[in-house]
DRENDO-1510 file (C-alpha; in Angstrom, 1 decimal, always signed):
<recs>
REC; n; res; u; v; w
REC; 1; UNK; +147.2; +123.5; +131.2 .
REC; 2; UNK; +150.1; +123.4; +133.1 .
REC; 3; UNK; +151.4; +119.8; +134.5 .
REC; 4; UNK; +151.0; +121.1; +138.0 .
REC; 5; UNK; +147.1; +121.0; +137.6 .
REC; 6; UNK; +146.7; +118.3; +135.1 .
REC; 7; UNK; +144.6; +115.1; +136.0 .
REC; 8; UNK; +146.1; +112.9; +133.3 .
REC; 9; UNK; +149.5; +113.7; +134.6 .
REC; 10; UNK; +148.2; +113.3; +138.6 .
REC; 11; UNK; +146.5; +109.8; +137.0 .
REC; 12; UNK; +149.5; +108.1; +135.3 .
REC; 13; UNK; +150.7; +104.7; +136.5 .
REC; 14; UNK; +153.2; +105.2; +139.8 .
REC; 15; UNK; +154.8; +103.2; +143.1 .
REC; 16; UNK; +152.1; +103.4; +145.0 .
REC; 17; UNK; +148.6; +101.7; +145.0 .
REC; 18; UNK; +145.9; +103.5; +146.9 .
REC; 19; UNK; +142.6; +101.2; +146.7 .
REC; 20; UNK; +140.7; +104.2; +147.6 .
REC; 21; UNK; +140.7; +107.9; +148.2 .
REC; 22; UNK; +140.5; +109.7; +151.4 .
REC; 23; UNK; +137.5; +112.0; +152.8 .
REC; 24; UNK; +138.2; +115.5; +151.1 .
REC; 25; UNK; +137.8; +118.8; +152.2 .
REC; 26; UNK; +138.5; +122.3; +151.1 .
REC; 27; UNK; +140.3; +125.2; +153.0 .
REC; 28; UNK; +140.2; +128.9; +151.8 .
REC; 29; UNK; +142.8; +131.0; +153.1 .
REC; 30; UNK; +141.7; +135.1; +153.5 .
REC; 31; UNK; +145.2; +136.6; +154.0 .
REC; 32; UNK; +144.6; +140.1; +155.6 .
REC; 33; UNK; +145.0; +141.0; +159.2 .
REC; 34; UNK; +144.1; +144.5; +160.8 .
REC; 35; UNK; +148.0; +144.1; +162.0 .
REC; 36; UNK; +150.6; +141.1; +161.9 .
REC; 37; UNK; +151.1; +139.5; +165.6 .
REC; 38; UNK; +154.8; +139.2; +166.8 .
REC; 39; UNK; +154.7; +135.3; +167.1 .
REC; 40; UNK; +152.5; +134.8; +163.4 .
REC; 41; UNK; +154.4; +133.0; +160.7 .
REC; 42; UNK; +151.0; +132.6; +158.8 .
REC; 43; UNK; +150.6; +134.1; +155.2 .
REC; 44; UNK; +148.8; +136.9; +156.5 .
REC; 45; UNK; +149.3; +141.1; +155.5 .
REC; 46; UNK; +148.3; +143.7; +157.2 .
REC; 47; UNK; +145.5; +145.6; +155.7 .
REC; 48; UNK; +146.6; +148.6; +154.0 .
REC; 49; UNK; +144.4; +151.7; +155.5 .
REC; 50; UNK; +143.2; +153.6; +152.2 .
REC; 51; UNK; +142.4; +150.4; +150.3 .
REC; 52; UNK; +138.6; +150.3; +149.2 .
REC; 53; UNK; +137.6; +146.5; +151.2 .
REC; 54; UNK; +134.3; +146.1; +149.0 .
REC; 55; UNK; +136.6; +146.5; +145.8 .
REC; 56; UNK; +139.2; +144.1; +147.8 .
REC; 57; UNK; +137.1; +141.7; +148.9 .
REC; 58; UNK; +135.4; +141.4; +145.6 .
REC; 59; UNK; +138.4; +141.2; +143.4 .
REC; 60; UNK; +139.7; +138.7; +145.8 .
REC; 61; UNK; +136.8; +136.0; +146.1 .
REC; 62; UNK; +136.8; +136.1; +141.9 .
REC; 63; UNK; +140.2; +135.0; +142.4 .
REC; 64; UNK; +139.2; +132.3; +144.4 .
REC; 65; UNK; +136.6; +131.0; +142.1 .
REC; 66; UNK; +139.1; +131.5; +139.4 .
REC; 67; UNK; +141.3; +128.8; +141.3 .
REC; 68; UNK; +138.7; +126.6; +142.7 .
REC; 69; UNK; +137.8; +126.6; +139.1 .
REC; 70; UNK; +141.1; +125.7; +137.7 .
REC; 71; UNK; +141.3; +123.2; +140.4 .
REC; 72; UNK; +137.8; +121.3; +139.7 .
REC; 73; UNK; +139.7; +118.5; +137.0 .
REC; 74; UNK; +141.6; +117.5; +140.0 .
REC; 75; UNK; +138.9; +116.3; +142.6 .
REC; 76; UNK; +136.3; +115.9; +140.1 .
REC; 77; UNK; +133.5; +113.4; +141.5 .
REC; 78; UNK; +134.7; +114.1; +144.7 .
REC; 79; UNK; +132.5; +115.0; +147.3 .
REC; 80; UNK; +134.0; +117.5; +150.1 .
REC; 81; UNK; +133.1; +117.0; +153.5 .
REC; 82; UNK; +133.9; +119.8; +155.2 .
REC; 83; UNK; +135.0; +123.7; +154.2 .
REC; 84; UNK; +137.6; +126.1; +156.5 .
REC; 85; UNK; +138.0; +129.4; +156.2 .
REC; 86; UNK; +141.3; +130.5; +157.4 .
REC; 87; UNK; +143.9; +133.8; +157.5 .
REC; 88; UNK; +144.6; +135.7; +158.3 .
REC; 89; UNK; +141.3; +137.4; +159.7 .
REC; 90; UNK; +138.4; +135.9; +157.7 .
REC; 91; UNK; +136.1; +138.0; +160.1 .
REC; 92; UNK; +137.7; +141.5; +158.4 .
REC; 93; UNK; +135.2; +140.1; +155.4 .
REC; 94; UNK; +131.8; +141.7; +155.5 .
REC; 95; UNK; +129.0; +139.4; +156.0 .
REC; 96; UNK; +127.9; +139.7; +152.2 .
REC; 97; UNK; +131.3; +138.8; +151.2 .
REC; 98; UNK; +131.2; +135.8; +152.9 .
REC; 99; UNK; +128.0; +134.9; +151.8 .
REC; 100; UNK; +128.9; +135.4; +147.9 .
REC; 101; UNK; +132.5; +133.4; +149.1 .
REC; 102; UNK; +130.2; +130.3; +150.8 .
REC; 103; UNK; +127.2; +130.5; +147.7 .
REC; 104; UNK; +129.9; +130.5; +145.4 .
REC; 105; UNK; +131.4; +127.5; +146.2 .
REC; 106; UNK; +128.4; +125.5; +146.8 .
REC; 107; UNK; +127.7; +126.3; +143.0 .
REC; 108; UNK; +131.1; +124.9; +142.0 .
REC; 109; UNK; +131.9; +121.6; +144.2 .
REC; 110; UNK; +129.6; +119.2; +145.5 .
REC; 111; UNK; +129.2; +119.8; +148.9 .
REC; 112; UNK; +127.9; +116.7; +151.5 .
REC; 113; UNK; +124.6; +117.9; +152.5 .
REC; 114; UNK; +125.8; +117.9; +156.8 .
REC; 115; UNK; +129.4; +119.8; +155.6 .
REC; 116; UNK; +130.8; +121.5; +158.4 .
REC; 117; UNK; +131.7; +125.1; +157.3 .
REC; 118; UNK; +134.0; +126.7; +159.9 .
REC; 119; UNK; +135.4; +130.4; +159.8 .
REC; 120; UNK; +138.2; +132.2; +161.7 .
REC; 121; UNK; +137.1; +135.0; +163.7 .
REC; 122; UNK; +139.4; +137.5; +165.6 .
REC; 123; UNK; +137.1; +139.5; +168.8 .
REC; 124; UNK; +139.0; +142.6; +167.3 .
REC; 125; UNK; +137.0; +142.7; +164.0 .
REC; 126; UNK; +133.5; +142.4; +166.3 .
REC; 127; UNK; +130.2; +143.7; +165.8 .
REC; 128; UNK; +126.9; +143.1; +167.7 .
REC; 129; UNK; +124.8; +140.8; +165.1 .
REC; 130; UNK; +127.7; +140.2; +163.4 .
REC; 131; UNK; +128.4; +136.8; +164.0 .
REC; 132; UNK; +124.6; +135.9; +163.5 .
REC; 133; UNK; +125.2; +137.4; +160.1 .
REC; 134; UNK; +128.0; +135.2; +159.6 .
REC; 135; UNK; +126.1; +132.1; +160.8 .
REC; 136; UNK; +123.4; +133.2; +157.8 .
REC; 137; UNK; +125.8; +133.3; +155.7 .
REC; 138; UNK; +126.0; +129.6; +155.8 .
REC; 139; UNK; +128.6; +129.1; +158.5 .
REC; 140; UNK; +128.1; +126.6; +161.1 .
REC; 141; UNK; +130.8; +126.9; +163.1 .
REC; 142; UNK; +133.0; +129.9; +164.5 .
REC; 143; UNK; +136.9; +129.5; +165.9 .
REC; 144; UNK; +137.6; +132.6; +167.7 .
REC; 145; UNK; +140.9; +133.5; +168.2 .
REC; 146; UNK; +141.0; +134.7; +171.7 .
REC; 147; UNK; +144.5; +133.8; +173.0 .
REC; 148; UNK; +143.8; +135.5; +176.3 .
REC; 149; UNK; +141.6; +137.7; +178.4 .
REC; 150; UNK; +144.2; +138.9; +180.3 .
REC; 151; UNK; +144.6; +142.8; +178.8 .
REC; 152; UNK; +148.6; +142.4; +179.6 .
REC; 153; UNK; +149.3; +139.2; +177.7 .
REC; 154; UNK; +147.0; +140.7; +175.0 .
REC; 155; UNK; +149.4; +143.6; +174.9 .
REC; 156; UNK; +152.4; +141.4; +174.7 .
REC; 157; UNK; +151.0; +139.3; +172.4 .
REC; 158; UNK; +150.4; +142.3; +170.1 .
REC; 159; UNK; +146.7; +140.8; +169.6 .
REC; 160; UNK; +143.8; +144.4; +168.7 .
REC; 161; UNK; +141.2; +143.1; +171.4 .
REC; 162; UNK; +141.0; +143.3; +174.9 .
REC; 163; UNK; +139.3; +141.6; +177.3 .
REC; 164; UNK; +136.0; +143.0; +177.1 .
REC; 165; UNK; +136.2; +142.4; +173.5 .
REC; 166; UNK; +137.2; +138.8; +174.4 .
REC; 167; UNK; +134.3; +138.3; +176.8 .
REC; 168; UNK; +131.8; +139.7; +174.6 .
REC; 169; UNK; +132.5; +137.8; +171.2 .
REC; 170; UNK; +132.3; +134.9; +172.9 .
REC; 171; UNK; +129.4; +135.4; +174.3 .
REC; 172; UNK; +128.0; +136.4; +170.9 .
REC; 173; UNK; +129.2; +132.7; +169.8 .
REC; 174; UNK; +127.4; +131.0; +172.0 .
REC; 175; UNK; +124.6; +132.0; +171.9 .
REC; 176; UNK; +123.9; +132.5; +167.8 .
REC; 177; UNK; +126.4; +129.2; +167.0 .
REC; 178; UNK; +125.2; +125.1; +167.9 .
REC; 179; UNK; +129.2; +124.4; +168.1 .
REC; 180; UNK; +132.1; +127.0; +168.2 .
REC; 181; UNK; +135.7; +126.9; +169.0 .
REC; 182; UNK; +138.1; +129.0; +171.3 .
REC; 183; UNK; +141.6; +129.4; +170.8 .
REC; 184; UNK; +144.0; +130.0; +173.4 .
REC; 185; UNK; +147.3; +130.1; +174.4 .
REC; 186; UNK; +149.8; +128.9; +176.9 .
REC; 187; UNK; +153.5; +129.4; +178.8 .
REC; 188; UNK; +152.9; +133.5; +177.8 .
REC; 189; UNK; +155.7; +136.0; +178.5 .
REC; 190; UNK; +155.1; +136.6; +182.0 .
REC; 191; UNK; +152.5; +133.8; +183.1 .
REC; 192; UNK; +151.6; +132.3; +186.4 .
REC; 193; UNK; +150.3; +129.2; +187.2 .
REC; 194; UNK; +147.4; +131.1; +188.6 .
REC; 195; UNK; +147.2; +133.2; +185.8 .
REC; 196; UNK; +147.1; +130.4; +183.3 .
REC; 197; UNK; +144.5; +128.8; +185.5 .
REC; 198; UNK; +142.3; +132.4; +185.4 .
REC; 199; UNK; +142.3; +132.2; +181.9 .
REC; 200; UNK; +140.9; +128.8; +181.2 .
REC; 201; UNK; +138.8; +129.1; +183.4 .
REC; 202; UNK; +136.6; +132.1; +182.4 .
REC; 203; UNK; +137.3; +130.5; +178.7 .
REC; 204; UNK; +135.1; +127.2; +180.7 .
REC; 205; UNK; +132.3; +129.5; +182.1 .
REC; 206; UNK; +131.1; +129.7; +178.6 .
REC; 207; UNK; +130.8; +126.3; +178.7 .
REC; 208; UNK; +132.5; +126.1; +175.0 .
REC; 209; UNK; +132.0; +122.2; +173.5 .
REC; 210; UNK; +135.7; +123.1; +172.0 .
REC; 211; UNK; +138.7; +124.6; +173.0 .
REC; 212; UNK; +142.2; +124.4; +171.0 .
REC; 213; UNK; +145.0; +125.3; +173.6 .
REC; 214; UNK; +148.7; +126.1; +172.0 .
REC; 215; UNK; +151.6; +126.3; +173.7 .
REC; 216; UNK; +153.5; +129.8; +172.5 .
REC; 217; UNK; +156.4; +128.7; +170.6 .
REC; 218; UNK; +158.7; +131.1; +168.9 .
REC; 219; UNK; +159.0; +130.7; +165.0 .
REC; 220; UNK; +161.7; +131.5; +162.3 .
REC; 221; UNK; +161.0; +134.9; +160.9 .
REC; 222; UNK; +158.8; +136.6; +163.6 .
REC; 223; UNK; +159.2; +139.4; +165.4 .
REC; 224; UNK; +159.4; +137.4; +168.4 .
REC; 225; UNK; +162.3; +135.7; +167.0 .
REC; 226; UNK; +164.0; +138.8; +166.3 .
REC; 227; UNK; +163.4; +140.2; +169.8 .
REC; 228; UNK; +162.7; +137.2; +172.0 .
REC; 229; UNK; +160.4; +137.9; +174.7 .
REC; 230; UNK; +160.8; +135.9; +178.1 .
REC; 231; UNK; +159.0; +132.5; +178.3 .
REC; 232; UNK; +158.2; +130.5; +181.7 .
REC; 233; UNK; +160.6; +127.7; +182.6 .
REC; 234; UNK; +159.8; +123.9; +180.6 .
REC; 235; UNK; +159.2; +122.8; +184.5 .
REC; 236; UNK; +156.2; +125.3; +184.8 .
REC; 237; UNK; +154.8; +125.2; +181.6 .
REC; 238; UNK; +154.8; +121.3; +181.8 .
REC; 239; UNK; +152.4; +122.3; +185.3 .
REC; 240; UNK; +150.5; +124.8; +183.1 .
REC; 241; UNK; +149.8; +121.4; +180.7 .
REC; 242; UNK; +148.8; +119.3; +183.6 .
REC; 243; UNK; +146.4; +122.2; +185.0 .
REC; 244; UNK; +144.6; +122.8; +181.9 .
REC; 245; UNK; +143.5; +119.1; +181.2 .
REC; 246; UNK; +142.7; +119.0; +184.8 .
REC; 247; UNK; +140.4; +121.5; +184.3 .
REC; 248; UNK; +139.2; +120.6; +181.4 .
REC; 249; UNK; +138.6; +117.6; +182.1 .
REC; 250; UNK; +136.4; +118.7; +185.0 .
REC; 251; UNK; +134.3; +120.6; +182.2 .
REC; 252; UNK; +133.4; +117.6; +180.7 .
REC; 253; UNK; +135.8; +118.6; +177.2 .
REC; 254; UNK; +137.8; +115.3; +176.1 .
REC; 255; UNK; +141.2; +115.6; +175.0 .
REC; 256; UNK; +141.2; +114.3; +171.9 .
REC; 257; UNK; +144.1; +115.4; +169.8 .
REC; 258; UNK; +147.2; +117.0; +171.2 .
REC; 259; UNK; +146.0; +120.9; +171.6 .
REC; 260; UNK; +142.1; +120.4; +171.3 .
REC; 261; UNK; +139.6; +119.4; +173.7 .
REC; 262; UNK; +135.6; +118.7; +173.2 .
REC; 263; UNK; +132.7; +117.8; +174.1 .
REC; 264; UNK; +131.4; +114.5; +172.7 .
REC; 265; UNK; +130.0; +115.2; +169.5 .
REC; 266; UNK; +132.1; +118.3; +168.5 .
REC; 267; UNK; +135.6; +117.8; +167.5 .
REC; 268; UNK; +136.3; +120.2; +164.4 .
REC; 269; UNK; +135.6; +117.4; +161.7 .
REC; 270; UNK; +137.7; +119.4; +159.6 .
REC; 271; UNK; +140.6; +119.5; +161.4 .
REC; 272; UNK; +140.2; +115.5; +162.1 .
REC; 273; UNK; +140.4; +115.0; +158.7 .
REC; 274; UNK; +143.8; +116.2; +158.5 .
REC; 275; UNK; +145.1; +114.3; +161.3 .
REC; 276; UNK; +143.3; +111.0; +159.7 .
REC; 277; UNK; +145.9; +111.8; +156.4 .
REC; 278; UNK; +142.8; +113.1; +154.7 .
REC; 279; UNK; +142.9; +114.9; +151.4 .
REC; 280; UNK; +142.9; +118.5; +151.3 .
REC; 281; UNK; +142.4; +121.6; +148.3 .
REC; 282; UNK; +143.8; +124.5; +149.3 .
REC; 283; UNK; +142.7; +127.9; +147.4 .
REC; 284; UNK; +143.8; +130.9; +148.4 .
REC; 285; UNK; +147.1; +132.8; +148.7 .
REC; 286; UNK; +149.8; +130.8; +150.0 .
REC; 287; UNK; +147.2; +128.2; +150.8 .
REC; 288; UNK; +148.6; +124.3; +150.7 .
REC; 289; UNK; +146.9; +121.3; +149.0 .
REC; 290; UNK; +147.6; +117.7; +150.2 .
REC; 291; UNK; +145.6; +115.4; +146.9 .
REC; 292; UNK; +145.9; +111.4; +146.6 .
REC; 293; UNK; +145.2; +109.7; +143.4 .
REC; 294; UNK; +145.5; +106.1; +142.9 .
REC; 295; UNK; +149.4; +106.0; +142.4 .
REC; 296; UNK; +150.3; +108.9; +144.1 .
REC; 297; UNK; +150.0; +111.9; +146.6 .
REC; 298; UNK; +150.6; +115.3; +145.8 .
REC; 299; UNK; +151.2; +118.6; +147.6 .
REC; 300; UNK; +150.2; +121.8; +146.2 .
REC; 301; UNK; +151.9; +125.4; +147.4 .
REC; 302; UNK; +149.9; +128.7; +146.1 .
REC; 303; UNK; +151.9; +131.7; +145.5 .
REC; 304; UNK; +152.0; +133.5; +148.7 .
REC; 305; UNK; +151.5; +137.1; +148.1 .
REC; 306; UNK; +148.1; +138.3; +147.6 .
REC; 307; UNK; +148.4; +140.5; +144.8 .
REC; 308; UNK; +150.2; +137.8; +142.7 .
REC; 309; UNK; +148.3; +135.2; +143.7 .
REC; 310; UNK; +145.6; +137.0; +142.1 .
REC; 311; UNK; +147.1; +138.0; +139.3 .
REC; 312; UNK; +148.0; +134.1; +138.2 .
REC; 313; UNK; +144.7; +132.6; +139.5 .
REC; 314; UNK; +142.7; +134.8; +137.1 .
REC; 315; UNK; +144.9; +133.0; +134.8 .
REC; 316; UNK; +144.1; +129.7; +135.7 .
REC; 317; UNK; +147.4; +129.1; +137.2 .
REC; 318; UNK; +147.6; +129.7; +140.8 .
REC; 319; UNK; +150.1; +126.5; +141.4 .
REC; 320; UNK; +153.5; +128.1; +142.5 .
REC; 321; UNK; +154.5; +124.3; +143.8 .
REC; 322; UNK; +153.6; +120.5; +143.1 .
REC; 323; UNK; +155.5; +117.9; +144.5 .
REC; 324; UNK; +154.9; +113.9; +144.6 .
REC; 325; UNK; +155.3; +112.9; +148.4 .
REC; 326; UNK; +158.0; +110.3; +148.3 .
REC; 327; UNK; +157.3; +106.2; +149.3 .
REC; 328; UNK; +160.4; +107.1; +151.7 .
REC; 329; UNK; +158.3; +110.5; +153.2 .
REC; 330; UNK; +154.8; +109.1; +153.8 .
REC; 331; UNK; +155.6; +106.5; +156.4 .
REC; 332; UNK; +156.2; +109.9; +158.5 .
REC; 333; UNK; +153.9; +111.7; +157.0 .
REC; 334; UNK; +151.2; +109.9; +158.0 .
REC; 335; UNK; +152.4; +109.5; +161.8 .
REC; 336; UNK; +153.0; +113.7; +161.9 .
REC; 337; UNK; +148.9; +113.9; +161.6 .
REC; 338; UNK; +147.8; +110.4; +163.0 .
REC; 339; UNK; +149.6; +110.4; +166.1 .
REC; 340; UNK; +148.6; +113.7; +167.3 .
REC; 341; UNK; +145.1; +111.9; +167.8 .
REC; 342; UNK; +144.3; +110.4; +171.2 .
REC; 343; UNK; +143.3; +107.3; +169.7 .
REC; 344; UNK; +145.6; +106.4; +167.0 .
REC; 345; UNK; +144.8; +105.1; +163.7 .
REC; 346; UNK; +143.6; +101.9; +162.5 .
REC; 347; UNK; +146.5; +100.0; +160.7 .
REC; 348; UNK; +144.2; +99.8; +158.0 .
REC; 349; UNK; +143.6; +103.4; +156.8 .
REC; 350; UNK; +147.5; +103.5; +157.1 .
REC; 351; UNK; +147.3; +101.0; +154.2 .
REC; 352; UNK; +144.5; +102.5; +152.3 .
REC; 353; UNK; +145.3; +106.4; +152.9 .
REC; 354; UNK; +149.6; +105.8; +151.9 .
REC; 355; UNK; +149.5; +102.7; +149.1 .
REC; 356; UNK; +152.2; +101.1; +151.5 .
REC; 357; UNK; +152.4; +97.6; +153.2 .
REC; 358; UNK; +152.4; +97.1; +156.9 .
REC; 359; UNK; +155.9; +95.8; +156.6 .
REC; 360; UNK; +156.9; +99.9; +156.2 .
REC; 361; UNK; +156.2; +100.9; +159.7 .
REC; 362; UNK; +156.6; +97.4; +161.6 .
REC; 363; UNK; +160.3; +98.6; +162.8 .
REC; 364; UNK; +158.9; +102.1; +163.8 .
REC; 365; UNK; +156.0; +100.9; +165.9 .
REC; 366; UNK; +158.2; +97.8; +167.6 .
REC; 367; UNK; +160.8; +100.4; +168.6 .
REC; 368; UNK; +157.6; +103.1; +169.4 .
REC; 369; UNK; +156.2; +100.5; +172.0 .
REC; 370; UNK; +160.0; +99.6; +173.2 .
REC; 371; UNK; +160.1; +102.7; +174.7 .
REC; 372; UNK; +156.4; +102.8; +175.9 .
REC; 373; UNK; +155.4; +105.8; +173.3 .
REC; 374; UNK; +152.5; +103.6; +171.8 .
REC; 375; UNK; +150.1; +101.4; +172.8 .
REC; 376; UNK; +148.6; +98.9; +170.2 .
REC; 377; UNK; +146.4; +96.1; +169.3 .
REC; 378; UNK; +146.0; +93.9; +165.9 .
REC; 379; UNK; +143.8; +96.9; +164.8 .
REC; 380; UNK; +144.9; +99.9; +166.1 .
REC; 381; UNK; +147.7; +101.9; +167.3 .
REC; 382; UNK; +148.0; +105.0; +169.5 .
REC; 383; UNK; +150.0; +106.9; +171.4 .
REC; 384; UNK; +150.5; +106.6; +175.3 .
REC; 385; UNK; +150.3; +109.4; +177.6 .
REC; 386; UNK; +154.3; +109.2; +177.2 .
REC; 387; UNK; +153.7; +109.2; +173.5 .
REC; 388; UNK; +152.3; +112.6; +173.9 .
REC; 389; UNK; +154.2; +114.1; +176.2 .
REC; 390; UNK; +157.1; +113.4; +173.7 .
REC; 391; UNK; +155.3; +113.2; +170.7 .
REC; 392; UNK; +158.3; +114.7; +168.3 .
REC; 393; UNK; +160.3; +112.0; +169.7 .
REC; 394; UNK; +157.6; +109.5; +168.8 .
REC; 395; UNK; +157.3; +111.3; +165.0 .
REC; 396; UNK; +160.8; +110.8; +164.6 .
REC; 397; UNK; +160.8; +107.0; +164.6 .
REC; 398; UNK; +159.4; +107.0; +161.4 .
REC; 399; UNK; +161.4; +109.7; +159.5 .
REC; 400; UNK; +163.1; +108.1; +156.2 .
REC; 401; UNK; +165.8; +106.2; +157.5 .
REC; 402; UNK; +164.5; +105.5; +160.4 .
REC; 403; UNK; +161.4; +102.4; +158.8 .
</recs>
């Protein structure tokens, strides 16, 4: 066994001191796409036309037991709390695959009895009936990836639905799933105010209990960054911000992390635990695992491309990368997840989820609430509506060198 999955190496005396470990979940990363959006920088390939997906599908989920296998010493007697299947386009696997993919792991891991099992789905890959499948498959919640249901941004966004497709899968959602998600985008080549305001707004009529909203932003080693497309002004996609908490504030949905909204009762628990500085195994190509033992935290990189992903998990070494997050890194570490969150952190699980004392962050958070970015008590500590409007700036207070 190599040292990048060993426990006894993970478990050897270090720096830090963690009294106890973090919730855990797992995430599962399905890498294919029907075609590869301009503005993706996700591990995702398009699916070859040709290629047999029963044979695919198959070949690929033994993989994934394979490294969820492999990966067992490393969280054993852990329980995980919730499961996320990400791409890619998890929906492009048949309903039986993801039933084998969801029964599968509930054979290998111990799974809390109320985990919340969430799956990507794109309206492009829709069926009728196929979503109720999905839900008897063992998923309990559904994040569709709408973006739009305006045909022209669609277009621009390179995205295979169209609005009817759009209108339809969600309807679908809401009416088979107790608690779904809808992701959309913002500040679009080409969008109004009113526009903007259209959109949310027939996203709202489905009365979702969550929404993720993301502003467009142009990444390294797109095909938007190759050929840029126009983007509305900062000044009016600051009034497209303003305009969709207005409305969804009006819809009752809570704005409780920086791009996600709810309803009491249904922020994505999985997601939460990230921005808490939970723990985290990721299996799948390309897929990253964030892993705390008692006197350290590690991160875990998969190799990336499918077919050799597949070819070293069947040998029981799907670890491309391990690295020991650094005493100096995790002040900001923590703060990149926790400060997204409406309500902070307690000062506490800072302490329990890092192994560091107080004293790291005290010259962070006195210059943080100079400047009116935080807000904080003698428990807690959370950013003020400055702090989010400028939350980078806020992050950056606690970069190495900076605590």
């Amino acid at each position: 066994m190599s040292d990048m999955m060993d426990p006894v190496h993970a478990m050897r005396p270090g720096v830090l001191q963690l009294n106890a470990l973090p919730p855990l979940s797992l995430y599962v990363h399905l890498p294919w796409c029907i075609k590869k959006c301009p503005y993706c920088d996700f591990n995702s390939h398009e699916f070859r036309e040709g290629a047999d997906p029963v044979s695919m599908q198959d070949a690929y989920i033994n993989a994934l037991f394979a490294d969820l296998e492999a990966s067992l010493p490393l969280i054993w007697g852990r329980s995980i709390q919730t499961v996320f299947l990400g791409g890619g386009t998890p929906s492009l696997f048949s309903p039986e695959a993801i039933d084998r993919l969801v029964s599968g792991i509930r054979a290998r891991v111990r799974l809390a009895p109320d985990a919340e099992i969430t799956m990507e789905a794109n309206p492009g890959t829709f069926e009728k009936d196929r979503f109720t499948a999905f839900h008897q498959a063992g998923i309990t919640r559904l994040s569709i990836g709408v973006q739009s249901f305006d045909n022209e941004h669609l277009k621009a966004l390179g995205r295979v639905h169209d609005r009817d497709q759009a209108l339809a899968a969600v309807a679908e959602a809401a009416q088979v799933f107790d608690t779904f998600n809808l992701d959309l985008m913002y500040a679009l080549p080409g969008q109004t105010l009113d526009g903007l305001t259209q959109d949310i707004q027939t996203a709202l009529d489905f009365a979702p209990p969550h929404i993720s909203i993301y502003h467009l932003t142009i990444e390294p080693n797109t095909v938007f960054a190759k050929f840029p497309p126009t983007l509305p002004e900062d000044d009016l996609a600051y009034e497209m911000m303003d305009r969709i908490t207005e409305l969804t504030g009006l819809a009752g949905l809570n704005r409780y992390e920086v791009s996600a909204y709810a309803k009491p009762g249904h922020p994505c628990a999985h997601n939460l635990n990230y921005w808490q500085f939970g723990d985290y195994l990721g299996v799948g190509a390309g897929a990253h695992s964030k892993l705390s033992f008692a006197h350290r935290v590690l991160r875990q990189v998969r190799y990336r491309e499918p077919a050799l992903y597949m070819q070293q998990a069947a040998k029981g070494e799907p670890v491309t990368q391990s690295t020991e997050v650094s005493r100096q890194d995790l002040p900001f570490e923590f703060m990149l997840n926790a400060l997204r969150l409406r309500e902070g952190f307690d000062l506490a699980d800072f302490v329990d989820r890092t192994g560091l004392a107080m004293t790291s962050i005290q010259k962070g958070l006195a210059e943080a609430e100079k400047k009116g970015l935080i807000a904080r008590d003698l428990h807690r500590v959370w950013p003020t509506d400055r702090g989010f409007d400028f939350l980078s700036d806020l992050q950056a207070l606690f970069l190495s060198g900076s605590v």
